[in-house]
Every structure is written in C-alpha cells, then in structure tokens.
C-alpha positions in Angstrom: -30.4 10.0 -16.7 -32.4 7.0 -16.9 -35.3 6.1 -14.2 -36.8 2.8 -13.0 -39.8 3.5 -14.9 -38.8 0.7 -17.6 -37.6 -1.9 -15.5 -40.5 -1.2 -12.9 -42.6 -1.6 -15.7 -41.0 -5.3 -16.9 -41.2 -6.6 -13.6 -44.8 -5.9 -13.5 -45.5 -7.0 -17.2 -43.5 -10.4 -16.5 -45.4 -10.7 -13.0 -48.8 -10.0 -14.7 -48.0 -12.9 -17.4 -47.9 -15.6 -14.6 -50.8 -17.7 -13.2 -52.6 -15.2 -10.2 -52.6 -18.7 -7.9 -49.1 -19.9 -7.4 -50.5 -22.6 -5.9 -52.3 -26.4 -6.4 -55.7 -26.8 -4.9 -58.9 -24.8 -4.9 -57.4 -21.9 -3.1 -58.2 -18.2 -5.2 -54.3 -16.1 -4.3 -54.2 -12.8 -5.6 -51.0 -11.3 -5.6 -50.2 -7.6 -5.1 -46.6 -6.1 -6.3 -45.0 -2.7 -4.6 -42.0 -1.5 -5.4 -40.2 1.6 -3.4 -36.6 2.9 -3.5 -34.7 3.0 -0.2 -33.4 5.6 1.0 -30.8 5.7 3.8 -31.7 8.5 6.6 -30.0 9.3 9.5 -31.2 6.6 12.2 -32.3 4.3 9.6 -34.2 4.3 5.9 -37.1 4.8 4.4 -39.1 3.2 1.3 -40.1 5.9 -1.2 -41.7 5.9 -4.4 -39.9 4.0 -6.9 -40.5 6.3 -9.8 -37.7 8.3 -8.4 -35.0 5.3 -8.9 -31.8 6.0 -10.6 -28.9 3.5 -11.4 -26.7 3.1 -8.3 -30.4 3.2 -6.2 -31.7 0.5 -3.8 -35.2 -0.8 -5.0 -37.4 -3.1 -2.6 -40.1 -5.2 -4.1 -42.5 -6.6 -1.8 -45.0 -9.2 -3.3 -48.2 -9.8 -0.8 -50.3 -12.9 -1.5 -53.6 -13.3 0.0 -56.0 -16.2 -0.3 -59.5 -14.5 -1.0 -61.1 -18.4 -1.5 -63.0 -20.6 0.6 -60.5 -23.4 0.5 -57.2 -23.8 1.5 -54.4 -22.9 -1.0 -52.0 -26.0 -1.0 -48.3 -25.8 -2.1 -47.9 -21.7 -2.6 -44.8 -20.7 -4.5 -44.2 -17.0 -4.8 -42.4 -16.1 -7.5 -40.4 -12.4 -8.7 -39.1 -11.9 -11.6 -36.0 -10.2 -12.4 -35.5 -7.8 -16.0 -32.0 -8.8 -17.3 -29.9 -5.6 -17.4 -31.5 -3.4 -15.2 -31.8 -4.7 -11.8 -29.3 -7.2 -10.1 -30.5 -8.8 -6.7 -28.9 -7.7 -3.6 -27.9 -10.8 -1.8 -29.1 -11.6 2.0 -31.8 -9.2 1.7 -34.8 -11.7 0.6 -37.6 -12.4 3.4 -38.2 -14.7 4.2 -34.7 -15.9 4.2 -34.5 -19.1 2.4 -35.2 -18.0 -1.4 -34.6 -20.3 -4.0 -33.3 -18.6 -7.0 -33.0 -19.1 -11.2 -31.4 -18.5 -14.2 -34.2 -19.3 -16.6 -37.5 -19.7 -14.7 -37.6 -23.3 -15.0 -34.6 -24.9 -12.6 -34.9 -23.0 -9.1 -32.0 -23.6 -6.4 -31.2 -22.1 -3.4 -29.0 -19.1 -2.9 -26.4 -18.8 -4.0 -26.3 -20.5 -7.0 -23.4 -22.2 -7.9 -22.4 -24.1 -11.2 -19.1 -26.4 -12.6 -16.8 -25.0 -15.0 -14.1 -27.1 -16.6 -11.0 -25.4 -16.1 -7.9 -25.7 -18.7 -6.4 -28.2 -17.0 -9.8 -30.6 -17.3 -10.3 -30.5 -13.7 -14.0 -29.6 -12.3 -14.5 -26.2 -9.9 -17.6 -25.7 -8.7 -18.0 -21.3 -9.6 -20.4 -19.2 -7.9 -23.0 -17.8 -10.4 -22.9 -13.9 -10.2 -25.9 -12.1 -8.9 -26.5 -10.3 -12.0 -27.2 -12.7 -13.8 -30.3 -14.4 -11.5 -33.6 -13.6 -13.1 -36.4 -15.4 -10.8 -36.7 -15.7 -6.7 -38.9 -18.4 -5.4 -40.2 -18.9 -2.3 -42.0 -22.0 -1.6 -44.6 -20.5 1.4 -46.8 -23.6 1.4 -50.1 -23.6 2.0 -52.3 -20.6 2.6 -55.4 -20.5 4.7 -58.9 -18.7 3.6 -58.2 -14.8 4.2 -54.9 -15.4 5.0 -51.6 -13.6 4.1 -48.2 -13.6 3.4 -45.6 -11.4 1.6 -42.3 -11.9 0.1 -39.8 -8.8 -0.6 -36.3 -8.7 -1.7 -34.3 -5.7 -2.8 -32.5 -4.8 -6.4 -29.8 -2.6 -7.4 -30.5 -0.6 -10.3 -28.0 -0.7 -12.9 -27.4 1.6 -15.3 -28.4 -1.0 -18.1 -24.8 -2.4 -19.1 -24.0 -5.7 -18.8 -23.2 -6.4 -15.0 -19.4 -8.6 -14.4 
C-alpha cells in the first residue's frame, strides 16, 4: 500500500524551489510548510502525522509565512503546489477563502476554474475544469508587517496515483 511519503516529499521539493519572499519590497518572508492527515473522530477531527496517509486519506497543508525583516513586505502571494497524480484539492476547504488557483503555475484564476470547449456542433460551453487537475493555489495576502504572520492551508485527497476523471 502506498504512503504519502512521495508526494509529501514533492510538495516540499516544488515549495523549496520557489523564491523564500513571495513578495516585492524589502520585506525578509520565510515560509514554513506542515502537512497532517485528518482524521474524523467522534465530536470532530484531528490533524495527525502525515507519514501515516494512504490513498482515500484527507491531507491538510498549512503554509505559515512570517516577515522576520525590518521592512514591510509589500504585495505577499502565498503559493502551494500541487504533485500531479497524487493529491487532488478538496474544494471549499482553502483558508482563507478566496484562493486563486492554476493549471501551470503561470495563469492563476479564482476557484473554480472554468474553461471553453467547442462542442460538435461549433457552439462555445464554458466547462468546469476538474479538481484533479489544478496544480498551484494562490493567495494574494498583501502586505506583511515586521514580525508579523499569516498562514494559508487547504486540504488534498490522496489518490492512489492513477489518473483522476
């Protein structure tokens, strides 16, 4: 039975490759990634190590950002990416709320994502875009005081590495 371990281990590879300040100005962000599985419990849930996760489990990944510079951090964008095959976002569970999302790091639009397909007859239909196939949240947080904080999270399904419909 396959773990998270490898896709645990891409998300923190791909979040290690970008730039430690998401952000324009002289601000210094660090950024700090966690990842837990969730486990339902009678009266609630509770977050768990994610080195436990198996396909059909609930993963949260929480991604704190902290401004350790003297200066204000202008414009913060915090960004989490998602492996292709192994973890789908779960929609409506991002927090903040308002997440901007993307298919290939580089054009970011809100949730849900939708795109036009040209249908037999010629005609235009705007299609929703299926979760699985998002593989970068954004959330624009702004700007970030000296010392302050702010984390993002959002949960993933873990799939058992087939190609999701």
């Amino acid at each position: 039975m396959k773990t998270l371990l490898p896709s645990l281990a891409l998300v923190l590879v791909a979040f290690s490759q970008m730039p430690a300040a998401m952000a324009a100005g002289d601000g210094d962000v660090a950024v700090r990634l966690e990842a837990s599985k969730v486990v339902a419990q009678a009266g609630g849930e509770s977050l768990q190590p994610a080195t436990a996760a198996r396909p059909g489990d609930t993963v949260e990944y929480r991604a704190t950002y902290t401004n350790r510079g003297k200066s204000v951090a202008r414009n913060v964008e915090a960004t989490l990416p998602i492996p292709a095959g192994t973890l789908v976002y779960l929609p409506a569970t991002a927090r903040p709320a308002a997440v901007l999302a993307s298919l290939d790091g580089s054009r970011f639009a809100p949730v849900p994502l939708t795109r036009t397909v040209i249908r037999a007859d010629g005609t235009k239909e705007p299609q929703a875009v299926p979760y699985a196939e998002y593989r970068y949240l954004r959330w624009p947080l702004g700007d970030l005081s000296p010392g302050a904080s702010t984390t993002v999270r959002a949960r993933m399904g873990m799939t058992n590495g087939e190609k999701q419909p």
